[in-house]
N, C-alpha and C positions, 0 to 999 in steps of 0.2 A: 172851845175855839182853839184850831188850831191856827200854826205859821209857816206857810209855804216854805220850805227851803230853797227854793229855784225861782221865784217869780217874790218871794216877801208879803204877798200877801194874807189875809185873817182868812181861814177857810174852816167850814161848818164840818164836824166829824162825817156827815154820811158823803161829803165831796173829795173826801183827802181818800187816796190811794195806799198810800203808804204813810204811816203814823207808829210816833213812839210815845213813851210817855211823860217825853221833857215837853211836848207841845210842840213838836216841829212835826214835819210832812212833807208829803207832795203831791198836790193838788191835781186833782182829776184833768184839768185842760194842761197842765203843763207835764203830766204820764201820755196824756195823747201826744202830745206834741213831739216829747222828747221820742217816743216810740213810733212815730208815724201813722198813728191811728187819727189824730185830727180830720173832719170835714170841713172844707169851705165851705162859705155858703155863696149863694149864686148870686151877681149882683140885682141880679131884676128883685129877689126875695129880699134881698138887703136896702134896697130903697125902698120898697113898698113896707117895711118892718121901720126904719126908720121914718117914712111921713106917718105910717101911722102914733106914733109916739111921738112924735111933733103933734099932732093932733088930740093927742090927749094932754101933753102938757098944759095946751091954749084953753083947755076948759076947766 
């Protein structure tokens, strides 16, 4: 497990970007981000992503 350096938090070796061998990194959402490669996501896919997970929680 690695430790974000830019965001803090625990991230799995095949997620981190960039890793040394003290255990820090930098995490694949936070290399897109800082790099401009992030996707948003569309809200229509983002509510319908979200009631579905409402809907699985209730069962």
């Amino acid at each position: 497990m690695f430790r974000c350096i830019l965001c803090a938090f625990d991230t799995e070796l095949d997620d981190a970007v960039v890793a040394n061998k003290s255990g820090r990194c930098i995490c694949l959402r936070c290399y897109l981000r800082e790099t401009g490669g992030a996707k948003t996501m569309e809200q229509r896919l983002r509510r319908e992503l979200t009631a579905t997970l409402d809907m699985l929680e209730m069962t």
